[in-house]
N, CA, C and O atoms as a GROMACS GRO file, in nm:
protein
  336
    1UNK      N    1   4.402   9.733   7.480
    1UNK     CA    2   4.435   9.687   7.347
    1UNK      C    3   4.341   9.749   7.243
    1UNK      O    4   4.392   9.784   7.137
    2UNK      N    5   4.206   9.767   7.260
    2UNK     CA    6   4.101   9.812   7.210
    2UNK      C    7   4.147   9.981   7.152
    2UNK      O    8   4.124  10.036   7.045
    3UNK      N    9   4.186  10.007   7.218
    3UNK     CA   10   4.206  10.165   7.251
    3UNK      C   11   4.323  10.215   7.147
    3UNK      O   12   4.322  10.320   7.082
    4UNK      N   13   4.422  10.115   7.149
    4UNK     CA   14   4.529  10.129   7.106
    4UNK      C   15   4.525  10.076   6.943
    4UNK      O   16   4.603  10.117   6.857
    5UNK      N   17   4.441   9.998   6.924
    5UNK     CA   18   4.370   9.920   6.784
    5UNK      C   19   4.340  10.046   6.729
    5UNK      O   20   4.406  10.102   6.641
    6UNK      N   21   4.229  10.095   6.789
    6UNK     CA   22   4.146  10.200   6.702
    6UNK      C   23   4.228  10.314   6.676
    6UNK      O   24   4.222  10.369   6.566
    7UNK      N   25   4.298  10.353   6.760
    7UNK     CA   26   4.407  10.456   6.720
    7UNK      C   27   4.532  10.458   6.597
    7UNK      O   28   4.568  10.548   6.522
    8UNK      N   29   4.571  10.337   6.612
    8UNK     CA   30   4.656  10.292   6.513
    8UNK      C   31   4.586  10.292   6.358
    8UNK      O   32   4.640  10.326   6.253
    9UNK      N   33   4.424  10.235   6.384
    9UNK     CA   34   4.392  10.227   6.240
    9UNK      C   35   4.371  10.365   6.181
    9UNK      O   36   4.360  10.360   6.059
   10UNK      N   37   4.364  10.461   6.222
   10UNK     CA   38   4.420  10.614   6.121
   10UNK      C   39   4.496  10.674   6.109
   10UNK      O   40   4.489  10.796   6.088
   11UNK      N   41   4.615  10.593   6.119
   11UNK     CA   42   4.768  10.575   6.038
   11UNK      C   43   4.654  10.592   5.886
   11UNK      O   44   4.589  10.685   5.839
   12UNK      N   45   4.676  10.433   5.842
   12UNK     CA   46   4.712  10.454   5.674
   12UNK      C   47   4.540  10.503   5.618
   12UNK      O   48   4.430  10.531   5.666
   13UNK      N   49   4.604  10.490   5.497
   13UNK     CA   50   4.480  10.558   5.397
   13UNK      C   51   4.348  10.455   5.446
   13UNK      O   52   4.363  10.363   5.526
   14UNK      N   53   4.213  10.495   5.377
   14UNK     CA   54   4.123  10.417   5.377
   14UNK      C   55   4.129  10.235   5.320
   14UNK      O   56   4.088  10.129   5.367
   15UNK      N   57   4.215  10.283   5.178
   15UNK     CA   58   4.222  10.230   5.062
   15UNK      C   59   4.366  10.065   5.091
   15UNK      O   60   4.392   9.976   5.010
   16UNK      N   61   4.434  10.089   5.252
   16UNK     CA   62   4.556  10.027   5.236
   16UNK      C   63   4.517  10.009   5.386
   16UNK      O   64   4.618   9.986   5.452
   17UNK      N   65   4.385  10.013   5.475
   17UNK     CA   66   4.387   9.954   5.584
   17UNK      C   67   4.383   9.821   5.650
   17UNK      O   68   4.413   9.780   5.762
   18UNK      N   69   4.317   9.749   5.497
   18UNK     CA   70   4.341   9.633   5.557
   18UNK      C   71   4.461   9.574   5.519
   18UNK      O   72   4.484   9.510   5.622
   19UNK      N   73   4.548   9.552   5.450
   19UNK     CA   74   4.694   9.558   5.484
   19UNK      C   75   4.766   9.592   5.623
   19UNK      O   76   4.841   9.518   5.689
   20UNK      N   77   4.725   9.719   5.649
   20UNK     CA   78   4.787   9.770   5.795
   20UNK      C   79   4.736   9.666   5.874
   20UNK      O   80   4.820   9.592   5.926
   21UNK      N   81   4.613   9.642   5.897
   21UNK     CA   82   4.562   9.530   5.988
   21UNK      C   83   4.621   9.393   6.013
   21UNK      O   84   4.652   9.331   6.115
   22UNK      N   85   4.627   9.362   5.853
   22UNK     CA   86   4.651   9.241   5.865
   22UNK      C   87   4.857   9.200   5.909
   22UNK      O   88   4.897   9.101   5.971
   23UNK      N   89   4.959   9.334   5.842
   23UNK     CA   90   5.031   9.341   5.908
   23UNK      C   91   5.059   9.335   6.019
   23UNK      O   92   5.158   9.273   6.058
   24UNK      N   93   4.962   9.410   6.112
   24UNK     CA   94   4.970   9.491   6.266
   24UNK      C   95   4.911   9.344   6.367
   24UNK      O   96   4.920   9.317   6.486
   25UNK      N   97   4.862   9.289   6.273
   25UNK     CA   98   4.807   9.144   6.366
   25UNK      C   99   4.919   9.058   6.371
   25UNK      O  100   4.938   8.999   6.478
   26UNK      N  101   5.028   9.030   6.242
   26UNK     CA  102   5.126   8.911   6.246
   26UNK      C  103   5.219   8.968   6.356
   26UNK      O  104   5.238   8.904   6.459
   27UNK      N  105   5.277   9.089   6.333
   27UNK     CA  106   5.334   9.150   6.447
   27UNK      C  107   5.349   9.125   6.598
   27UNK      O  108   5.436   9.102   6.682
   28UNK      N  109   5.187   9.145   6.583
   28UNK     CA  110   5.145   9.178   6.757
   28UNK      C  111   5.181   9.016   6.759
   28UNK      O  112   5.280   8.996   6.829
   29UNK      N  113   5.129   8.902   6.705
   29UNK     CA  114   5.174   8.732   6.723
   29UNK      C  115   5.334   8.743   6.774
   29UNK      O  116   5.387   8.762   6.884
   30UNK      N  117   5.381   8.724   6.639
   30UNK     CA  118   5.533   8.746   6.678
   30UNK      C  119   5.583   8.791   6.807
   30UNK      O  120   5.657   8.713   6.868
   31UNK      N  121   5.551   8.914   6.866
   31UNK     CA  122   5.583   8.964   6.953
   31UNK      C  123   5.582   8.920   7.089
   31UNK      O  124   5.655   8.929   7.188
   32UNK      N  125   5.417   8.845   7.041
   32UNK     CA  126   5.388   8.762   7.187
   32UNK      C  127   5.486   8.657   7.192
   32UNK      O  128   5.583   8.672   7.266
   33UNK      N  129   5.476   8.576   7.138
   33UNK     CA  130   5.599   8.469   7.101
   33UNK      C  131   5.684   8.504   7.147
   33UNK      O  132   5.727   8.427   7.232
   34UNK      N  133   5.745   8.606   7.130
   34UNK     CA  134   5.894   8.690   7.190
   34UNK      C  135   5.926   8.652   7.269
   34UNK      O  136   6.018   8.579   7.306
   35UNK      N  137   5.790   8.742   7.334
   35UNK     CA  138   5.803   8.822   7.472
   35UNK      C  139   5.784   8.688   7.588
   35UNK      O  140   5.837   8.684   7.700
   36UNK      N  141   5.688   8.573   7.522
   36UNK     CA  142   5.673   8.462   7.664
   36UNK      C  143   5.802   8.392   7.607
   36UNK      O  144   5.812   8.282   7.662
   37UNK      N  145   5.879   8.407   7.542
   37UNK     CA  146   5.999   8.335   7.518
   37UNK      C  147   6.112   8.388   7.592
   37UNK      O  148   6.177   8.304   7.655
   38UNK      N  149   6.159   8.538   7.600
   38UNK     CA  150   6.258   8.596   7.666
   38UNK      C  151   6.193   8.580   7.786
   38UNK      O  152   6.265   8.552   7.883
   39UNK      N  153   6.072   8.592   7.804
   39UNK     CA  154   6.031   8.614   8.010
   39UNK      C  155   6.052   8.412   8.055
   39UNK      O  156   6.084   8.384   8.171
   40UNK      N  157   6.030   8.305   7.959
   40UNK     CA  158   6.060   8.192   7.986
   40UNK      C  159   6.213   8.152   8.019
   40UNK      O  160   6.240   8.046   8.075
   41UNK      N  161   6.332   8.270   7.970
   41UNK     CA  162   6.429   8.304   7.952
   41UNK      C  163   6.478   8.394   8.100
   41UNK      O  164   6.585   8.399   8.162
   42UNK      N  165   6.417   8.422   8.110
   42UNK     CA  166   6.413   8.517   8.274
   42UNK      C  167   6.364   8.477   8.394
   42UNK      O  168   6.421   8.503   8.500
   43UNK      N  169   6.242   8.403   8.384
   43UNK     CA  170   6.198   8.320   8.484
   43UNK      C  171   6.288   8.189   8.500
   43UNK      O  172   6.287   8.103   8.412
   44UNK      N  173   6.362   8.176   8.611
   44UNK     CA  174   6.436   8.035   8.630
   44UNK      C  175   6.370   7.953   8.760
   44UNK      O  176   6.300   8.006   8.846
   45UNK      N  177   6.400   7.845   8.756
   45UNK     CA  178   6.330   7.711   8.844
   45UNK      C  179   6.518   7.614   8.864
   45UNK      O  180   6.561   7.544   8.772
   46UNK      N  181   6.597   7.635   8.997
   46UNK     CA  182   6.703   7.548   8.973
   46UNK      C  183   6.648   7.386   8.983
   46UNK      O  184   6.730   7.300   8.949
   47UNK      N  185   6.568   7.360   9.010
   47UNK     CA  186   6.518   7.203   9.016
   47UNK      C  187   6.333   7.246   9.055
   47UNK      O  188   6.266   7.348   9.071
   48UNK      N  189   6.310   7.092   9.055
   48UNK     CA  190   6.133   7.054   9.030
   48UNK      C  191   6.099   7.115   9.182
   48UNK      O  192   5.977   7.127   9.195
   49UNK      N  193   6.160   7.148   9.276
   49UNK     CA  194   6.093   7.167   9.414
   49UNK      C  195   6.119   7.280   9.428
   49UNK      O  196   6.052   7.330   9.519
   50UNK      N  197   6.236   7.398   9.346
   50UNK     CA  198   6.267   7.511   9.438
   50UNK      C  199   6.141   7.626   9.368
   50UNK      O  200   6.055   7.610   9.281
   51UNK      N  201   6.168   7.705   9.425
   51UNK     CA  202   6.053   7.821   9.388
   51UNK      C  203   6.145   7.893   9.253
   51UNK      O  204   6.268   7.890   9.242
   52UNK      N  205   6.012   7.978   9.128
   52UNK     CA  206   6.027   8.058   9.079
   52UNK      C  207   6.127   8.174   9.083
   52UNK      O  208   6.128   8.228   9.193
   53UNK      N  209   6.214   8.228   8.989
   53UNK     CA  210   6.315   8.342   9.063
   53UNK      C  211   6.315   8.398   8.949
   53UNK      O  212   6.291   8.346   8.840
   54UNK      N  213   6.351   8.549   8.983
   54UNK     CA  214   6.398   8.642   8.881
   54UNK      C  215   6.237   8.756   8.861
   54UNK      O  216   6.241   8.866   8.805
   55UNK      N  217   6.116   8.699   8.918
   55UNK     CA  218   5.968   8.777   8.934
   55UNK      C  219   6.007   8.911   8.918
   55UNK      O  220   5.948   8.963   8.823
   56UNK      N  221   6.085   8.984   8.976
   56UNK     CA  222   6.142   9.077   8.976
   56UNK      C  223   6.209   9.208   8.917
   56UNK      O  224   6.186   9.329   8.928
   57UNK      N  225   6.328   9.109   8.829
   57UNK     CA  226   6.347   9.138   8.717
   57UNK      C  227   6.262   9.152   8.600
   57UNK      O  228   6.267   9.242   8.516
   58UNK      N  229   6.173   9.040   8.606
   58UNK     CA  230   6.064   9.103   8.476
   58UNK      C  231   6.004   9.201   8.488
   58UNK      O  232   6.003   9.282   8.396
   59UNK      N  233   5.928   9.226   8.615
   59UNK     CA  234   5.827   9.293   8.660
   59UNK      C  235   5.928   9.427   8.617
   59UNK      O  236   5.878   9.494   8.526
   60UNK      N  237   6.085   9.485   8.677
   60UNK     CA  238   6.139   9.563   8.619
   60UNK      C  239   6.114   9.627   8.468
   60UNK      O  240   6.076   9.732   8.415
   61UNK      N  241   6.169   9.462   8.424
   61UNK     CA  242   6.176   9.502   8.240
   61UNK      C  243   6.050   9.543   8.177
   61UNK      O  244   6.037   9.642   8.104
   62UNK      N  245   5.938   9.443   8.216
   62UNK     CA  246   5.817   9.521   8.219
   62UNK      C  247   5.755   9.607   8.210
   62UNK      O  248   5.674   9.632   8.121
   63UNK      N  249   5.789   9.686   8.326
   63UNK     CA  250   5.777   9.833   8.361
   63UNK      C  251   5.803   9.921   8.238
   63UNK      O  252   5.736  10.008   8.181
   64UNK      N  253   5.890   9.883   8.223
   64UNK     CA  254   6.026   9.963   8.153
   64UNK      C  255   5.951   9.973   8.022
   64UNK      O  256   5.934  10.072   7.952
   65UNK      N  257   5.925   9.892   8.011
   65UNK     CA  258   5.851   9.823   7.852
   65UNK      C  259   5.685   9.949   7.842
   65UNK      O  260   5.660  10.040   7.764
   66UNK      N  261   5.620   9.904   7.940
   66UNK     CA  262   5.504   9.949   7.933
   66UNK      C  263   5.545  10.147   7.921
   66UNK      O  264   5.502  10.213   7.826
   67UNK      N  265   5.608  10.193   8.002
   67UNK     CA  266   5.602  10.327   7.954
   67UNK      C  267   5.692  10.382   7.860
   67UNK      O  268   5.709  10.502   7.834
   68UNK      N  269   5.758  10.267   7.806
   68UNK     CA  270   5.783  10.304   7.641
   68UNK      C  271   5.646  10.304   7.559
   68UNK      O  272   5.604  10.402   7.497
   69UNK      N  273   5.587  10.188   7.568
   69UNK     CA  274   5.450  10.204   7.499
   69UNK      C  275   5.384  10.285   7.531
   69UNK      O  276   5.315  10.340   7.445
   70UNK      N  277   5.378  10.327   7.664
   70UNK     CA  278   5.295  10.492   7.642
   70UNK      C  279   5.308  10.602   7.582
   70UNK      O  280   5.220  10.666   7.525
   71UNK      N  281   5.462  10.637   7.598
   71UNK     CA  282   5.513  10.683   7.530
   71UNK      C  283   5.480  10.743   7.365
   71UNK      O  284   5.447  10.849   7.312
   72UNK      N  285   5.524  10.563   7.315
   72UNK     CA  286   5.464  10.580   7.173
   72UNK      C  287   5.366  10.589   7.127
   72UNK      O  288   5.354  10.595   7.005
   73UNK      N  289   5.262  10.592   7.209
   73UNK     CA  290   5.099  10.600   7.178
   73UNK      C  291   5.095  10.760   7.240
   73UNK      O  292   5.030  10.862   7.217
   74UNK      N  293   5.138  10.745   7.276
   74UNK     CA  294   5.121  10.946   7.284
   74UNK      C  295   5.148  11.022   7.148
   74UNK      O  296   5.074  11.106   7.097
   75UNK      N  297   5.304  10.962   7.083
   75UNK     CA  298   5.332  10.983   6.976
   75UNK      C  299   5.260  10.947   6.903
   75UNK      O  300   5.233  11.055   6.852
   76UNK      N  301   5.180  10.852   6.833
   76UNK     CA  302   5.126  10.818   6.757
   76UNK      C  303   5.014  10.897   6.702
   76UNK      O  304   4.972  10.927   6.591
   77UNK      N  305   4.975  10.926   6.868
   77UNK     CA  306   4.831  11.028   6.886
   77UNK      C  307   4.855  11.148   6.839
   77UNK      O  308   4.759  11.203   6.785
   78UNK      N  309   4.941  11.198   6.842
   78UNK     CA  310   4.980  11.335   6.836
   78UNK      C  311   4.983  11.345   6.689
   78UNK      O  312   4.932  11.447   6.642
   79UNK      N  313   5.039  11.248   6.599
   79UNK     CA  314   5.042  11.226   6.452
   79UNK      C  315   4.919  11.207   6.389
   79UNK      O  316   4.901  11.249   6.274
   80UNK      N  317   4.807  11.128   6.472
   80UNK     CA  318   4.697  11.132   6.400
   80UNK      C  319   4.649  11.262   6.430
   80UNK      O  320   4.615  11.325   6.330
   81UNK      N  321   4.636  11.324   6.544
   81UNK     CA  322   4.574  11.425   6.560
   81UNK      C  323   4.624  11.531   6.421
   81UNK      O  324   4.547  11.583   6.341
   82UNK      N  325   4.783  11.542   6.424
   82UNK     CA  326   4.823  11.654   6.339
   82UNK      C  327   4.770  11.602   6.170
   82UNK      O  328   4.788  11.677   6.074
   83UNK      N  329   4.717  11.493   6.159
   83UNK     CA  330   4.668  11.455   5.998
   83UNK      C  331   4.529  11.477   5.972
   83UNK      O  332   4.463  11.509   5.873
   84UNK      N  333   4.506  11.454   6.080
   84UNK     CA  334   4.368  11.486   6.050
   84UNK      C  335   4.303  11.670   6.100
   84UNK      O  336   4.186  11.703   6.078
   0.00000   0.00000   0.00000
């Protein structure tokens, strides 16, 4: 997360970073919210005794998820690199 913070903050100007910040923080909230909302949405329980189901499927979507974000942090990188 650290990694990905510091990279993002040389996107915008000096003068409009804390804006970006304070944007890039409601976001990342929201998102979490989302995200334990659709996986609360994916994880099913048919009654109080049976086991957890669907582990699987997230761990899939997950996946899926995480090397999009690499992805875009490659991109991102590549943009700061070319600005600066």
């Amino acid at each position: 997360m650290i990694p990905g913070s510091a990279l993002t903050t040389a996107i915008p100007e000096p003068e409009d970073r804390g804006a970006y910040m304070s944007i890039t923080s409601s976001l990342q909230q929201l998102a979490g919210g989302v995200g334990a909302m659709i996986a609360g949405m994916i994880i099913v329980q048919k009654d109080n005794y049976a086991p957890l189901e669907n582990f699987n499927l997230l761990t899939m979507i997950m996946s899926i998820i995480m090397l999009f974000t690499i992805y875009l942090m490659y991109r991102v990188n590549q943009n700061v690199m070319k600005r600066n």
